[in-house]
C-alpha positions as CSV (number, residue, x, y, z in Angstrom):
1,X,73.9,-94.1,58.6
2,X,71.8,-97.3,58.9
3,X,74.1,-98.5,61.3
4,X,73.6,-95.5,63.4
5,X,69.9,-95.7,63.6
6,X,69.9,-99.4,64.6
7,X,71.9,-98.9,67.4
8,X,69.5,-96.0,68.2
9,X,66.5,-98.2,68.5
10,X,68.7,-100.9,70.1
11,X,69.5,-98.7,73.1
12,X,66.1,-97.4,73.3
13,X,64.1,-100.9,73.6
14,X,67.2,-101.8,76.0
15,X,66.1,-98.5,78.5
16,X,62.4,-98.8,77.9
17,X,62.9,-102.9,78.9
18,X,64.4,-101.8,82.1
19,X,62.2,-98.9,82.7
20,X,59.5,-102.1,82.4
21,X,60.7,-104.2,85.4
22,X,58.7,-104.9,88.3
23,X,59.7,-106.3,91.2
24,X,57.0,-108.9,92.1
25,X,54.1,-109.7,90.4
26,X,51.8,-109.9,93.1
27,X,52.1,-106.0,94.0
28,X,50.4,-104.8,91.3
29,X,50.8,-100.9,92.2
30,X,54.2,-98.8,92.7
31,X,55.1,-95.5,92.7
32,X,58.6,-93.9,92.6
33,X,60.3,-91.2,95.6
34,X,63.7,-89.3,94.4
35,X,65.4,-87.6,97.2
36,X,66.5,-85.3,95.6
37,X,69.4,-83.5,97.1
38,X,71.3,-81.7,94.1
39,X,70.7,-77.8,92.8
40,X,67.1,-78.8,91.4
41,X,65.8,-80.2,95.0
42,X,67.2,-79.2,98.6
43,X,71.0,-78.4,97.6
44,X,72.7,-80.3,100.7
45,X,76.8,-80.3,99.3
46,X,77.8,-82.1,102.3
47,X,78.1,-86.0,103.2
48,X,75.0,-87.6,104.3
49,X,75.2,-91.1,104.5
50,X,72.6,-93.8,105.9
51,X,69.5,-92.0,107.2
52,X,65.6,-92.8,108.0
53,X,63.3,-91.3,105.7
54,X,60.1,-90.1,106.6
55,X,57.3,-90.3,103.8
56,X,54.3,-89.2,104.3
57,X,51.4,-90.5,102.6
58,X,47.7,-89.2,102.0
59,X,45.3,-88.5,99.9
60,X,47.3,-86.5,97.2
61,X,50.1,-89.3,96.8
62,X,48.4,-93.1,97.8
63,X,45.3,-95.1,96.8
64,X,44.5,-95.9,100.5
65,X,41.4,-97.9,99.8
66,X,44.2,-100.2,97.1
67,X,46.5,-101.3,100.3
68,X,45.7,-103.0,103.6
69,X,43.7,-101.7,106.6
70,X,47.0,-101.3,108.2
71,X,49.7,-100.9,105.4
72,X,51.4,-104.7,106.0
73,X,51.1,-104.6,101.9
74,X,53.5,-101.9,101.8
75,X,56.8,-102.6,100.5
76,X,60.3,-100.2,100.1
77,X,62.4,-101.1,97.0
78,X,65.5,-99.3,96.0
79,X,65.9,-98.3,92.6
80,X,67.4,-101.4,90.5
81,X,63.8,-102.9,91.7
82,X,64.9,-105.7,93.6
83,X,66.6,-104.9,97.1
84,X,64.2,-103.9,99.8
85,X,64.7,-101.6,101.7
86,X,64.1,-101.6,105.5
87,X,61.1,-99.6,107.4
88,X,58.5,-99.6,109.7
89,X,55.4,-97.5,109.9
90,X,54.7,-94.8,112.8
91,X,51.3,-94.8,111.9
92,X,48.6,-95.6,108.7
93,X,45.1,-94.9,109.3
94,X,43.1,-95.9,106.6
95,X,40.1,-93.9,108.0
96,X,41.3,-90.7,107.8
97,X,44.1,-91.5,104.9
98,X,47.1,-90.7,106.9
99,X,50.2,-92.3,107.3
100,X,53.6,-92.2,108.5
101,X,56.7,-94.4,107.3
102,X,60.4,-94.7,108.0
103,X,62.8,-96.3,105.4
104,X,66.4,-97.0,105.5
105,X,68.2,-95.4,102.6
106,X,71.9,-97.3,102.7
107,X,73.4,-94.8,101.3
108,X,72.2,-91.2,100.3
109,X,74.9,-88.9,98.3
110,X,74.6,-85.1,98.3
111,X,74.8,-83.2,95.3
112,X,72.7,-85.9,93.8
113,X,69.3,-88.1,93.3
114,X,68.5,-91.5,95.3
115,X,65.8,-92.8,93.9
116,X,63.5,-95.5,95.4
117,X,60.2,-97.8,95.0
118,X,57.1,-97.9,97.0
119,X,55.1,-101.6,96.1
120,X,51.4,-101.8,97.4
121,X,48.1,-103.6,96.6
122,X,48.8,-107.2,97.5
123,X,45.7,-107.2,100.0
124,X,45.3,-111.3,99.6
125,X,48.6,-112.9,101.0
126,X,50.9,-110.3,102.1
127,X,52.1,-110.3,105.4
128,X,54.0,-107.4,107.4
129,X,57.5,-107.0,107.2
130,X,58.5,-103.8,109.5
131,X,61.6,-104.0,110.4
132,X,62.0,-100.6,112.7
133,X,65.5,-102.3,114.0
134,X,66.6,-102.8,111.0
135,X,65.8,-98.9,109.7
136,X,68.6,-97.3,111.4
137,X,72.3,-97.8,111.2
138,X,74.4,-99.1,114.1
139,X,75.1,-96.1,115.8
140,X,71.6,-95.1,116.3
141,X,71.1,-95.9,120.5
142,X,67.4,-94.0,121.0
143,X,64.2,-93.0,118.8
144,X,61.2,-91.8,119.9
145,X,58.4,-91.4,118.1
146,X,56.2,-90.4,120.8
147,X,53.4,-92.3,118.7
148,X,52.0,-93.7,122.0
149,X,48.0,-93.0,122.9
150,X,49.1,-94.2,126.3
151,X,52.0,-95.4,128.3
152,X,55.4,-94.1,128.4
153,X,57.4,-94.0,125.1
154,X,58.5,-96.8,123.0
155,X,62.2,-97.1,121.7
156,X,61.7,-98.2,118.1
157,X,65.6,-98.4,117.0
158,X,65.0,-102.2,118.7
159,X,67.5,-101.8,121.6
160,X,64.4,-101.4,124.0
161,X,65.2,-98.6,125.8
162,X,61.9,-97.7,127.2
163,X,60.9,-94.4,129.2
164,X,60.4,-94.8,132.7
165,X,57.3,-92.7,132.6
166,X,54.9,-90.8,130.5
167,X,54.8,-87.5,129.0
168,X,51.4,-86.3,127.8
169,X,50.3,-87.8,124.5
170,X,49.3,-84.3,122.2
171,X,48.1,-85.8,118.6
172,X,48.2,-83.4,115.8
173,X,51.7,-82.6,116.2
174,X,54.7,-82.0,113.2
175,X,54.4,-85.7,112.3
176,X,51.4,-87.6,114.0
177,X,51.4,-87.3,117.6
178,X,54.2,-85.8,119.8
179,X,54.6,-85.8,123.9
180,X,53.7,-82.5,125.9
181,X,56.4,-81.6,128.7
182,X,55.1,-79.9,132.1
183,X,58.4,-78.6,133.2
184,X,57.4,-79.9,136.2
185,X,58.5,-83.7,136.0
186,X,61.1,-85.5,133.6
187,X,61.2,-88.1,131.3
188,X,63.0,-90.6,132.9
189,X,65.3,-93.0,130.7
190,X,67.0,-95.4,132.6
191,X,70.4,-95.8,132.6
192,X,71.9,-98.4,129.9
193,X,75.5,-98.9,128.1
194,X,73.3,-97.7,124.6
195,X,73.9,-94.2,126.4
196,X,76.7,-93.9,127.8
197,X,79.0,-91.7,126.6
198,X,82.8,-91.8,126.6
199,X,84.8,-88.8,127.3
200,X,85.6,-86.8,123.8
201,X,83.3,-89.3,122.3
202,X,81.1,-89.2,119.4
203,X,77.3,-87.8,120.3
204,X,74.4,-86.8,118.4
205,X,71.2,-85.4,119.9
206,X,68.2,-84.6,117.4
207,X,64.6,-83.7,118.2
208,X,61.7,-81.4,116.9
209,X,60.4,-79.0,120.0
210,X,58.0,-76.5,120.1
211,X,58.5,-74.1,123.6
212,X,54.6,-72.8,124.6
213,X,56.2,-70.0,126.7
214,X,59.5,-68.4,127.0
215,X,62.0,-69.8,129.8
216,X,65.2,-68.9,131.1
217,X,67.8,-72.1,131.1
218,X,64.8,-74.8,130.1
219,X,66.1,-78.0,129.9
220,X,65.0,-80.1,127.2
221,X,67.8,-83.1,127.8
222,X,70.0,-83.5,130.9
223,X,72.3,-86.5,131.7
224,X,74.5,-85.8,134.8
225,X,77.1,-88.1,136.6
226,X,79.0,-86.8,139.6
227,X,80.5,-83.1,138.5
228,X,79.9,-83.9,135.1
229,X,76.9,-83.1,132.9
230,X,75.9,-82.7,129.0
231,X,73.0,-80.3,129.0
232,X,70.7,-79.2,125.8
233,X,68.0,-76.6,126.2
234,X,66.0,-73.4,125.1
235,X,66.9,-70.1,127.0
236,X,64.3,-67.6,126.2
237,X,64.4,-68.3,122.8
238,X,67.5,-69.3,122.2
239,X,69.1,-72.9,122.1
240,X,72.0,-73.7,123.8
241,X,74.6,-76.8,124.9
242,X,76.2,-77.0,128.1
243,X,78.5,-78.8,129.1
244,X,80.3,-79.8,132.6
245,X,83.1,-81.0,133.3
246,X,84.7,-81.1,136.8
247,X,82.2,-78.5,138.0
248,X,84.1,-75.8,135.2
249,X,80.2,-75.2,132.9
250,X,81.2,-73.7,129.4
251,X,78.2,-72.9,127.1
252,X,77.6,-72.5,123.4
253,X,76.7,-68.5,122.3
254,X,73.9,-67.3,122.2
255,X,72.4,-66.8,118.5
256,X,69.3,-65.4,116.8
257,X,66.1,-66.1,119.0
258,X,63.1,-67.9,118.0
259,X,59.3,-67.4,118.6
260,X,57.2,-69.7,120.8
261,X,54.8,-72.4,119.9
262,X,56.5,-72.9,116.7
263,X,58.0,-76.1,115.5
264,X,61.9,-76.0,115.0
265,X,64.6,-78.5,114.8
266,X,67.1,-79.1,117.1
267,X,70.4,-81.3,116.9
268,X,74.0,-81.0,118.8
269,X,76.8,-83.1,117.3
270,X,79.8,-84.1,119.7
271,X,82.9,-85.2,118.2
272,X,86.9,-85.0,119.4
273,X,87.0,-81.5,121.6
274,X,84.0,-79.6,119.5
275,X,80.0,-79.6,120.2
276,X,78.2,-78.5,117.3
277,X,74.5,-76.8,117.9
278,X,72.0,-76.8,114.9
279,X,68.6,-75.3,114.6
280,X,66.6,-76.0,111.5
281,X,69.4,-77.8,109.9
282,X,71.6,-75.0,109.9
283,X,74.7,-74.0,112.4
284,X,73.7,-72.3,115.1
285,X,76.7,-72.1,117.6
286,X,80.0,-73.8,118.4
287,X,81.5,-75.0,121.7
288,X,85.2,-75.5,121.8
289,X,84.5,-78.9,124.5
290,X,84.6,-82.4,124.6
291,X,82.5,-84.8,126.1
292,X,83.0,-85.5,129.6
293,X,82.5,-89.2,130.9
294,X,78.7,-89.8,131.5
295,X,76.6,-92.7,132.6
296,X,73.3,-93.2,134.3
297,X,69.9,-92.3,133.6
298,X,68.8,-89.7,131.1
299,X,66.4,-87.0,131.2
300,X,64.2,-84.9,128.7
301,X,62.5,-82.2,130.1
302,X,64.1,-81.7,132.9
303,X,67.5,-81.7,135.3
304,X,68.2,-82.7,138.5
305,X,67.8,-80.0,141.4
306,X,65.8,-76.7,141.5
307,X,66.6,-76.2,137.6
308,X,64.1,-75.1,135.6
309,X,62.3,-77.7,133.3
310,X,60.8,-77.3,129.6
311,X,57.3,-76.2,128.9
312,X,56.4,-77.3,125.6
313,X,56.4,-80.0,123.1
314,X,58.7,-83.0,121.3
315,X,58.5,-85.0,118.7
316,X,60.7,-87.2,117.2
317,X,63.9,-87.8,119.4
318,X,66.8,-89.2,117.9
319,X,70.3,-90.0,120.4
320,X,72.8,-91.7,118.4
321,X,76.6,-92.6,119.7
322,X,77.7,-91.6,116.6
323,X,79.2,-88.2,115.3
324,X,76.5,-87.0,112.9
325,X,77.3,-85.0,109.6
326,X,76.3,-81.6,109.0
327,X,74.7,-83.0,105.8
328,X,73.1,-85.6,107.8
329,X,71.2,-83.0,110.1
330,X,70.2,-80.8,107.1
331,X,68.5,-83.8,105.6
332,X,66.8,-84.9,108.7
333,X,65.3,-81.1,109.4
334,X,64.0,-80.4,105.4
335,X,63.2,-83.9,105.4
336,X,60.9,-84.1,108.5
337,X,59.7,-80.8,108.5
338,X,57.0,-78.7,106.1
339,X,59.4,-76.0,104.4
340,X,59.5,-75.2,100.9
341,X,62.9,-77.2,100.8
342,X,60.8,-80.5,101.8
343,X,59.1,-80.1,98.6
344,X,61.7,-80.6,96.9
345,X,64.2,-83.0,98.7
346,X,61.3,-85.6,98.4
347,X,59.6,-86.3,95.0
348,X,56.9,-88.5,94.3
349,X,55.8,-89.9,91.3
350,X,52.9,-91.2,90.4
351,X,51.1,-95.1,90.5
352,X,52.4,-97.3,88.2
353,X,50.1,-100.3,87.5
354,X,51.3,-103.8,86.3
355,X,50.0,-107.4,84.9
356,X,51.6,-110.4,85.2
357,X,52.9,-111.2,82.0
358,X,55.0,-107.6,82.2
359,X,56.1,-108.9,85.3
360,X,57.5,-112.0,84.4
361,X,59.4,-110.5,81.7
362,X,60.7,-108.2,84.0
363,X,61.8,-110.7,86.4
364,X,64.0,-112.8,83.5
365,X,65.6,-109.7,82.3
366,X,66.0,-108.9,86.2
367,X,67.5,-112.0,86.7
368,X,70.1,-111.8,83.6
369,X,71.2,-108.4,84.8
370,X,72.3,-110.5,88.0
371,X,74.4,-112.6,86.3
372,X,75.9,-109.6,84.7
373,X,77.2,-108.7,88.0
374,X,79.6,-112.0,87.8
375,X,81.1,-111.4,84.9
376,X,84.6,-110.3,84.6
377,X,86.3,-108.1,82.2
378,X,87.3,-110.6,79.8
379,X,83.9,-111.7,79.5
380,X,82.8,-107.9,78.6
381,X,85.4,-107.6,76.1
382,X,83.8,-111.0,74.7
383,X,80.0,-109.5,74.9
384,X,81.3,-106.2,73.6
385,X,82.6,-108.2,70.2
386,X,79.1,-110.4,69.9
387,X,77.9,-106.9,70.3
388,X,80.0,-105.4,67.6
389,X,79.2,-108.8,65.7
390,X,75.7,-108.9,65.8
391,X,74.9,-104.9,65.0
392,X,76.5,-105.4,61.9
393,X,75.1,-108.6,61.4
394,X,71.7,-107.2,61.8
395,X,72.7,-104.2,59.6
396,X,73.6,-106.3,56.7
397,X,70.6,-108.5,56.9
398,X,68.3,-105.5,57.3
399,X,70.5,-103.7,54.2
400,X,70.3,-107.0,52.0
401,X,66.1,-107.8,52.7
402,X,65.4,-104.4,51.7
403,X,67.2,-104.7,48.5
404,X,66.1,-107.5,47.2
405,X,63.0,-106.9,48.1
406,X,63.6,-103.3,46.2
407,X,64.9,-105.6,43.2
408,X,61.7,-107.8,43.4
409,X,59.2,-105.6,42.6
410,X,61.4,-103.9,40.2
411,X,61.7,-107.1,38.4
412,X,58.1,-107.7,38.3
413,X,57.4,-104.9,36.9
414,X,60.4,-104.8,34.3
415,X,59.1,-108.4,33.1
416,X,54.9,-107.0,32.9
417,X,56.7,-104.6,30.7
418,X,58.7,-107.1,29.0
419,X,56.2,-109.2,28.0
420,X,54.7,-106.8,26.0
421,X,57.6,-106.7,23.7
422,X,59.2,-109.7,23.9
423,X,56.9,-111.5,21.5
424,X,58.0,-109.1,18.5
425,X,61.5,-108.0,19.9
426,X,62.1,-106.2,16.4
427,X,59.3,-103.6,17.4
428,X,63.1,-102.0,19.4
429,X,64.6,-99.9,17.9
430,X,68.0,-101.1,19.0
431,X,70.0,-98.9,17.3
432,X,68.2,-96.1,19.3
433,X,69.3,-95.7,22.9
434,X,66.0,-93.8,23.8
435,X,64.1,-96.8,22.3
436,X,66.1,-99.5,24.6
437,X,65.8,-97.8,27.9
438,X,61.9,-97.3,27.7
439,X,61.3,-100.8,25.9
440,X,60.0,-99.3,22.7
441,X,57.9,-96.7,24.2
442,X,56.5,-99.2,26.3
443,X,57.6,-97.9,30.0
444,X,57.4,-94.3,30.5
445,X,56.6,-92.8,34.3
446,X,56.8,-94.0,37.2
447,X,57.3,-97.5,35.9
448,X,60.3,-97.1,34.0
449,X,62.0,-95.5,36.9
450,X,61.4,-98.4,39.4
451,X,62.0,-101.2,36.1
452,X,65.9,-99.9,35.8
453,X,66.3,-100.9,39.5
454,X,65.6,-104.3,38.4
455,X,68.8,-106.8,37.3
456,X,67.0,-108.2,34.7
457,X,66.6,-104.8,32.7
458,X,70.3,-104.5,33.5
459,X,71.2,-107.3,32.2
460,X,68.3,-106.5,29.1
461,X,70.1,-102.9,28.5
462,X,73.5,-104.4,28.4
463,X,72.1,-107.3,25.7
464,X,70.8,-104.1,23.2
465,X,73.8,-102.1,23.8
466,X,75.5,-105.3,22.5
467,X,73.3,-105.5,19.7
468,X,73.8,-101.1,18.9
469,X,77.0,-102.1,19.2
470,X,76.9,-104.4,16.0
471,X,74.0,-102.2,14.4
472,X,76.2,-99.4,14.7
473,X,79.3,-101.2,13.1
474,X,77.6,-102.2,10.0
475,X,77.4,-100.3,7.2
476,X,74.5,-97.9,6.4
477,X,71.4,-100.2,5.6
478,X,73.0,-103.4,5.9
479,X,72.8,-104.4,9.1
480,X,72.6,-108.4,8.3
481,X,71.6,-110.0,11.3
482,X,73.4,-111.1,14.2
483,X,75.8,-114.4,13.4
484,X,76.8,-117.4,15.5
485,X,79.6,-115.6,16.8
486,X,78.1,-112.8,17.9
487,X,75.2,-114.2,19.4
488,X,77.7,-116.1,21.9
489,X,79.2,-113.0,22.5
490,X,76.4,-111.2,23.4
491,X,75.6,-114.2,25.4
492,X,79.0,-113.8,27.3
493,X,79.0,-110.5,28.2
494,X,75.4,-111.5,29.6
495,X,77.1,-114.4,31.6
496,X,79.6,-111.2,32.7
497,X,76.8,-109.0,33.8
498,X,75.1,-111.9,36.1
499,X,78.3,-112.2,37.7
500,X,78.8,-108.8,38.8
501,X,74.9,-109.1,39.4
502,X,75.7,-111.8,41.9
503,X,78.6,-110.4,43.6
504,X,75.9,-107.0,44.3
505,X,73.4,-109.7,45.6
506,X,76.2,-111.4,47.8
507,X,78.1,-108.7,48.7
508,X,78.6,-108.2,52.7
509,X,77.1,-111.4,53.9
510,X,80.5,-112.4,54.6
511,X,79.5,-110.6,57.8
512,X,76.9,-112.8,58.8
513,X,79.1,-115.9,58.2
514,X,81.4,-114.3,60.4
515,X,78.5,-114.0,63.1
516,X,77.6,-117.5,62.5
517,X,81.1,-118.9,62.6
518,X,82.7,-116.9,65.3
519,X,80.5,-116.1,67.9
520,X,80.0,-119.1,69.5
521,X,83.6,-119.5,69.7
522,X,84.0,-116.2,71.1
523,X,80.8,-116.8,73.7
524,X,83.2,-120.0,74.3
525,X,86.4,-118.2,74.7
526,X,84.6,-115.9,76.8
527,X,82.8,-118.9,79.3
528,X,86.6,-120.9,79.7
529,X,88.2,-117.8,80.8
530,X,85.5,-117.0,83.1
531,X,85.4,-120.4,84.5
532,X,89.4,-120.3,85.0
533,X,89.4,-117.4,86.8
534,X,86.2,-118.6,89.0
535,X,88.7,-121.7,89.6
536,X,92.0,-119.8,90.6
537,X,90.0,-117.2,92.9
538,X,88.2,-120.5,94.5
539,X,91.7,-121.8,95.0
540,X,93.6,-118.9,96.5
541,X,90.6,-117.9,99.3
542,X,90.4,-122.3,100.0
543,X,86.5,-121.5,100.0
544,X,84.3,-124.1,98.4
545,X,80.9,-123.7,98.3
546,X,78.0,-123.2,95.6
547,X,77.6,-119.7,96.8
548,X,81.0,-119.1,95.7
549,X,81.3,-120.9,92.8
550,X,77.8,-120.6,91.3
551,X,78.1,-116.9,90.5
552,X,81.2,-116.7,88.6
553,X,79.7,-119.9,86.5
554,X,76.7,-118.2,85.5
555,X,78.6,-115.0,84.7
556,X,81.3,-116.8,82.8
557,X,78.5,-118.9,80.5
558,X,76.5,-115.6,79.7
559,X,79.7,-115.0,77.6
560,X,78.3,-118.0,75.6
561,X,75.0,-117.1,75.6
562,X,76.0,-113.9,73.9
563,X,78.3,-116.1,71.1
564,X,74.9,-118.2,70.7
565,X,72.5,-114.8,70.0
566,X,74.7,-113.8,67.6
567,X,75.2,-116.9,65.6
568,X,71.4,-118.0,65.4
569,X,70.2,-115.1,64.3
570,X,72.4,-114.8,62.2
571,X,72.0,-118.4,60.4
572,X,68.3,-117.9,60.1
573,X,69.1,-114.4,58.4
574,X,71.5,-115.8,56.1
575,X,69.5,-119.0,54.7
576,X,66.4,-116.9,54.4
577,X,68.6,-114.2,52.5
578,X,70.3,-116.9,50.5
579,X,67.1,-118.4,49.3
580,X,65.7,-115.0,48.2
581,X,69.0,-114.8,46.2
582,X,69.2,-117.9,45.0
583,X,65.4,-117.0,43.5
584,X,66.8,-114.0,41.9
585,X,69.6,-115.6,40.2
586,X,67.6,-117.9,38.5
587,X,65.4,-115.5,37.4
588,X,68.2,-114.0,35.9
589,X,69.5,-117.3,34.2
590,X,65.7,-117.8,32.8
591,X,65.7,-114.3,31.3
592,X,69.7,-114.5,29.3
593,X,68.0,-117.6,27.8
594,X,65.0,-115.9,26.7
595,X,66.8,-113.2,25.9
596,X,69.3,-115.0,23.6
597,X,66.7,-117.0,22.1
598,X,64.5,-113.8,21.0
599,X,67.7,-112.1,19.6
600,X,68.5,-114.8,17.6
601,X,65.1,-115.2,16.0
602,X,64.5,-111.3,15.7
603,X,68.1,-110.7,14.2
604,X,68.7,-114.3,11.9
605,X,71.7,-114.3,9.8
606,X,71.1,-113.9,5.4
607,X,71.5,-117.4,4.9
608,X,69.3,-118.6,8.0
């Protein structure tokens, strides 16, 4: 049961330790964001992958006036607290609290939780660290932010694939500022291998757009080459994908319409002989085609010709020459827009405050956990032993300090008690059992109960049953003393009683020799295996380098580290334990010679 509850409170100060880390010490706020994609939160079963995410913060989730005038304090951690993540801000106005920032999540599972850090309030020395390349994965070829005041729009995914021309700039929009289409001219992108697509390639298209009128055939995105064309657009209402190939047009169904100057979410995912057309995250329609061959320049807002162009809005444009999943666009449209569901994908917790001597704690057991990455198996099973080891090391010494200190005070007040009678030892009545266990009337209460915890009064009660024993053996009357012999007796079964007295005291530290005496060897066992395996996998790759070798070393002598925890503990617990019962036992050799000697005066022989 002890044992239990140890390792109870062991594994709790082990989670509230790493619930304590920090990642640096200089960033003295964080707060926490869980995407949240299981039952609880937006309930997306399919694969998702790496994807931007957009977090907005304002008022209701960030200290603005605790960061930088424009956010280069801000900092993206993922959950173990020490790899950042990529991202780059859209926008952060510290005026009106607003703000607007992608991060790369490496890798976000559905039916799950991904949960991640947001650092801020280093406004001395920190310098900005955007990294809007490095925020989207390799197959992203376009984004658009349409985040411009001015000017035409900016490619943030780094490949520098900038507009030809400007749209006009509407602030205000779904997420900052978004770029209002005419119908009248396009938005030019000119042509670049990013965007060229291969016949029966992978394609995905995704953009927010908000139609101010009805149109028939409006083209939102157009790229043509010769007879061949990939067209995306809004026919009264209703979202579409064309695409031509050899002159021969074949477009997607038409499905449920929507309503004008409303925001909705638009993707089309090309892959093998298939388009796939999603509106708010959701399939909309299916085209049984593959992608014909296209280069050139690309258009949004407008085709080629007399065809008619889109009148609206866009924000957010996304091309990436990569096959999308259906998870992926689910994510992207609760994610970015304001539904109900968005409330829930993305969770935000709330500032967490730090000092620096927390953080430097956090940083060693950070830095241990590292090492633990090294390790190999055989060094677990070696840690798993010390473990094993030093619980019930600790168990014993935590079992044995309580008892003797239990003994202790029992003692003390067995020998208060004691003293009272010891001068006139005759006032016990020793043929009397009553009489022997309450010294003569003397204890009674509460006092008696903790005294018969004590050794000494065992020892005491098993001297007067000695000496009942005798009284009872003599005749009626004439009891005459206690002899020679029988005082050495009693004196022998005293010497018996200590024993056993001492085998109680020294009973299970065996244990925390074993601790003392074998972890170190098994921390050792552990570091030479580690250190041969290191050896044999430096030898069969023929790479030598400290990066290679210095990991599995440090993993390898945490195995000793663990052998060392064990042992020293467990030698200071043993020689402070073995001095408390060395103390005892000599109380106990004081008292059988006190003892002996007030028997023999109380109970002299006739002719003494």
């Amino acid at each position: 049961m002890f044992i239990t509850r140890l390792i109870l409170i062991l594994s709790l100060a082990v989670t509230s330790l790493q619930g304590a880390s920090w990642w640096n010490p200089k960033w003295p706020i964080r707060k926490s964001f869980t995407l949240d994609t299981s039952e609880a939160g937006a309930k997306i079963t399919d694969a998702i992958g790496t994807t931007a995410v957009l977090i907005r913060l304002h008022d209701g989730n960030f200290q603005f006036l605790s960061a930088r005038e424009d956010g280069s304090d801000l900092r993206f951690i993922a959950e173990d607290d020490k790899t950042e993540l990529s991202y780059h801000i859209e926008k952060f106005d510290g005026l009106l609290n607003e703000a607007y920032v992608w991060v790369k999540l490496p890798e976000v599972k559905p039916e799950g939780q991904t949960r991640f850090w947001l650092y801020y309030g280093n406004v001395e020395d920190a310098v900005a660290k955007e990294d809007a390349k490095g925020t989207y994965d390799a197959g992203t070829a376009l984004v658009y932010h349409f985040a411009e005041s001015s000017g035409p729009p900016q490619d943030a995914s780094g490949h520098g694939l900038k507009a030809e021309n400007a749209g006009v700039p509407v602030g205000g929009a779904l997420i900052g500022s978004a770029v209002r289409l005419t119908g009248q001219t396009a938005l030019t992108i000119p042509a670049s291998p990013d965007l060229d697509l291969a016949a029966g390639g992978a394609f995905t298209f995704s953009t927010w757009f908000k139609p101010l009128a009805l149109q028939p055939s409006a083209i939102i995105f157009a790229k043509r080459e010769g007879t061949n064309a990939l067209l995306i657009g809004d026919d009264n209402g209703v979202p579409y994908v064309e695409v031509v190939n050899g002159g021969i047009s074949q477009r997607s169904a038409a499905g449920a319409p929507g309503a004008v100057n409303v925001w909705r979410h638009l993707a089309v995912v090309a892959s093998g002989s298939s388009l796939t057309l999603y509106v708010d995250g959701k399939s909309y329609a299916t085209l049984n085609a593959a992608l014909p061959a296209l280069k050139g320049p690309t258009l949004l807002g407008r085709d080629t010709g007399n065809a008619p162009g889109f009148s609206g809005e866009l924000d957010e444009l996304q091309i990436a020459k990569a096959a999308r999943s259906a998870g992926w666009v689910r994510l992207t449209a609760i994610n970015q827009g304001t539904s109900a569901d968005a409330q829930k994908l993305l969770l935000t917790g709330n500032d967490e405050s730090s000092d620096a001597e927390h953080s430097e704690l956090a940083e060693h057991l950070s830095l241990f956990a590292d090492i633990s990455k090294s390790l190999t198996f055989d060094g677990w099973v070696v840690i798993a032993l010390c473990t094993v080891l030093a619980i019930i090391g600790w168990g014993v010494a935590i079992g044995k300090l309580l008892y003797l200190n239990k003994i202790s005070k029992a003692s003390q007040v067995f020998l208060e008690l004691w003293e009272k009678v010891s001068t006139d030892i005759t006032a016990l009545d020793h043929a009397d059992e009553k009489s022997i266990k309450s010294l003569g009337g003397v204890a009674s209460g509460s006092k008696a109960k903790i005294m018969r915890q004590s050794p000494l009064f065992h020892l005491y009660h098993l001297g007067s049953q000695e000496i009942q024993k005798r009284i009872a053996a003599a005749p009626e009357g004439k009891f005459g003393g206690l002899s020679g012999r029988s005082i050495q007796a009693i004196r022998a079964t005293l010497d018996g009683g200590q024993v056993r007295e001492v085998q109680k005291l020294n009973g299970k530290l065996v244990f925390l020799t074993i601790g003392i005496a074998g972890g170190p060897y098994l921390g050792l066992l552990g570091t030479v295996i580690g250190v041969m395996i290191t050896f044999a996998v430096i030898a069969q790759s023929g790479e030598v380098d400290i990066n290679s070798i210095a990991p599995g070393i440090a993993g390898a002598l945490l195995a000793t580290v663990a052998g060392l925890a064990v042992a020293i503990p467990a030698l200071f617990a043993y020689s402070y334990l073995s001095s408390r019962i060395k103390e005892a036992v000599s109380s106990m050799h004081i008292f059988i010679d006190e003892f002996i000697t007030r028997i023999a005066e109380a109970y002299p022989t006739a002719n003494e």
